[in-house]
Each structure stands twice: as structure tokens, then as C-alpha cells.
N, C-alpha and C positions, 0 to 999 in steps of 0.2 A: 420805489415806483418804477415799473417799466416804461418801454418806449410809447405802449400805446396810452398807458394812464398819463405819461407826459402828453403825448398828444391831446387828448382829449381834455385835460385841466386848460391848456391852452387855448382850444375852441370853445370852452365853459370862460374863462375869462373875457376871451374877447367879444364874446354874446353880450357878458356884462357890460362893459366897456362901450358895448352899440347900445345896448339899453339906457346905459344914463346919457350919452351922446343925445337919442334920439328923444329921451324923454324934458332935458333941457333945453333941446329946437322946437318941443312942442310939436312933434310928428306921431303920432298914434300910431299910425299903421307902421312904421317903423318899429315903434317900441315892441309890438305885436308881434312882428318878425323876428325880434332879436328874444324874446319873450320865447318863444316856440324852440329858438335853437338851443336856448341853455338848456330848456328841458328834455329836449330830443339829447342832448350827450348824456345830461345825467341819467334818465332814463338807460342808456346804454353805459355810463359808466357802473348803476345798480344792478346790475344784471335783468335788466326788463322791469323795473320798479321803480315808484319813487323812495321806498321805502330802506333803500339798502339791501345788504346780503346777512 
């Protein structure tokens, strides 16, 4: 794994990490937020898909 794949599992984890945060405070729009970022890295970790390469 390179620098940037390391980077970007780390911004995919801690999305997770605000996801279950926000979803055991019971904050929505939170969760929603954190919701958006994982998909926005893996989207860019797929090469523009959700589907892989």
C-alpha cells in the first residue's frame, strides 16, 4: 500500500469512527456527514466508482 492508499484508509476509518460516534449520540445530521466522507474517499480510493477497479 502506498502513501496515498495509507492516507486515505485512515480518512475511510475515521469517517467510520464519526459514524458510530455520531450514530450512538443519536445525531443524524452528523451521521449523514460522516456517511458522505467514507463514501467520498472510497469513491476516490475506486478509481471514481463504488464498484472497484
Amino acid at each position: 500500500m502506498d502513501k496515498r492508499d495509507e492516507q486515505a484508509a485512515k480518512l475511510a476509518a475515521g469517517a467510520v469512527d464519526d459514524l458510530h460516534d455520531a450514530v450512538l449520540a443519536e445525531v443524524p445530521e452528523g451521521a449523514a456527514a460522516a456517511m458522505a466522507r467514507y463514501e467520498a474517499v472510497i469513491w476516490k480510493m475506486n478509481g471514481g466508482t463504488f464498484f472497484g477497479v
